[in-house]
C-alpha positions in Angstrom: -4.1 -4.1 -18.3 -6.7 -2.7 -15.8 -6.4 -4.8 -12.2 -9.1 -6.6 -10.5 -11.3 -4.4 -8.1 -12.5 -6.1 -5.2 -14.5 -4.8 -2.0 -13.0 -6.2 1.7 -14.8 -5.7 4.8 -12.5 -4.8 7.6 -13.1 -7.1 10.9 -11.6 -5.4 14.2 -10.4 -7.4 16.5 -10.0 -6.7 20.6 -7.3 -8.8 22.3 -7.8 -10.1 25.3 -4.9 -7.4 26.8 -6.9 -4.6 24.9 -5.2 -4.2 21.7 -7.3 -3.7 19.0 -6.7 -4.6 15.5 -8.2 -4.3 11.8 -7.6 -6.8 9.4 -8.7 -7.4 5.7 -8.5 -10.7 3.9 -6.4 -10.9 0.5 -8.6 -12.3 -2.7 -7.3 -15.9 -2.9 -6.4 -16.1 -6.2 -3.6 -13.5 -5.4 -2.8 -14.8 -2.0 -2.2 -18.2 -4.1 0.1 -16.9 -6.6 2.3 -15.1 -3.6 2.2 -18.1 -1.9 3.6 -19.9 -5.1 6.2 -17.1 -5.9 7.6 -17.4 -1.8 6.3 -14.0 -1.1 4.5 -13.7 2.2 5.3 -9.4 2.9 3.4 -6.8 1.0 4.2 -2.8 1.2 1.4 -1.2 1.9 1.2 2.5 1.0 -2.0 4.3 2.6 -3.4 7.6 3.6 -6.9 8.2 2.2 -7.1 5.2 -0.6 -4.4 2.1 0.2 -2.8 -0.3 -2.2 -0.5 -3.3 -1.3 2.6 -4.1 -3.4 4.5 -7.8 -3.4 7.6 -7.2 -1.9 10.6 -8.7 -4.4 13.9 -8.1 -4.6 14.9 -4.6 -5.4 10.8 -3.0 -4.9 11.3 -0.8 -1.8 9.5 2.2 -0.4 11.8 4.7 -2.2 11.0 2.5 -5.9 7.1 2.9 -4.8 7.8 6.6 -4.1 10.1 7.0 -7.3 7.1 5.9 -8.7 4.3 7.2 -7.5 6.4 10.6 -8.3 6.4 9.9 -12.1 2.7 9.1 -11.7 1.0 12.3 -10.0 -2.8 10.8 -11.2 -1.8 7.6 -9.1 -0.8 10.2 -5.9 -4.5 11.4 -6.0 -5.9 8.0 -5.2 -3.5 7.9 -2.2 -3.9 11.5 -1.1 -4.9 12.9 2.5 -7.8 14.8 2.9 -6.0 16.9 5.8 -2.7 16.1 6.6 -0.9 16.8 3.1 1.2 13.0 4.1 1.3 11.9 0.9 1.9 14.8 -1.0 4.5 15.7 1.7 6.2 12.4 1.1 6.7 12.6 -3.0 8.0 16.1 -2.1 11.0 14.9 -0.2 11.6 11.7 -2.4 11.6 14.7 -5.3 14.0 16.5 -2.9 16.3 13.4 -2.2 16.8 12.1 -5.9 18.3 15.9 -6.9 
């Protein structure tokens, strides 16, 4: 099943101490169904594209990365332009599950 594509404007914010920050709103019909299922964290894995993941038990950042290394087509969406990050982070979950 393909997922629902939706486009989020991100709002920064200024503090009144100075700290800025940039949020983006979740589409309510998913926010609804977290909300039902008691989830209220998301893991959000980012570098050039970003995608949010529910966090239940037993999804942690080494499953996403286990993952995301079985899927190389899904690494692209995430990729750097620069830095290599991503890349450099399925390399050593590759290295660490030998």
């Amino acid at each position: 099943m393909i997922p629902k594509i939706v486009e989020r404007k991100i709002t920064k914010m200024q503090k009144p101490g100075g700290l800025v920050q940039y949020l983006i709103t979740l589409p309510k019909d998913y926010a609804e169904s977290l909300d039902k299922q008691g989830i209220d964290t998301l893991l959000i894995a980012y570098n050039r594209g970003l995608g949010a993941f529910p966090m239940v038990p037993g999804f942690t950042e080494e499953a996403l990365l286990t993952f995301l290394k079985e899927h190389p087509e899904l690494v692209k969406l995430f990729a750097a332009t620069e830095t290599g990050k991503a890349e450099d982070k399925i390399r050593l979950a590759e290295e660490a599950s030998k």
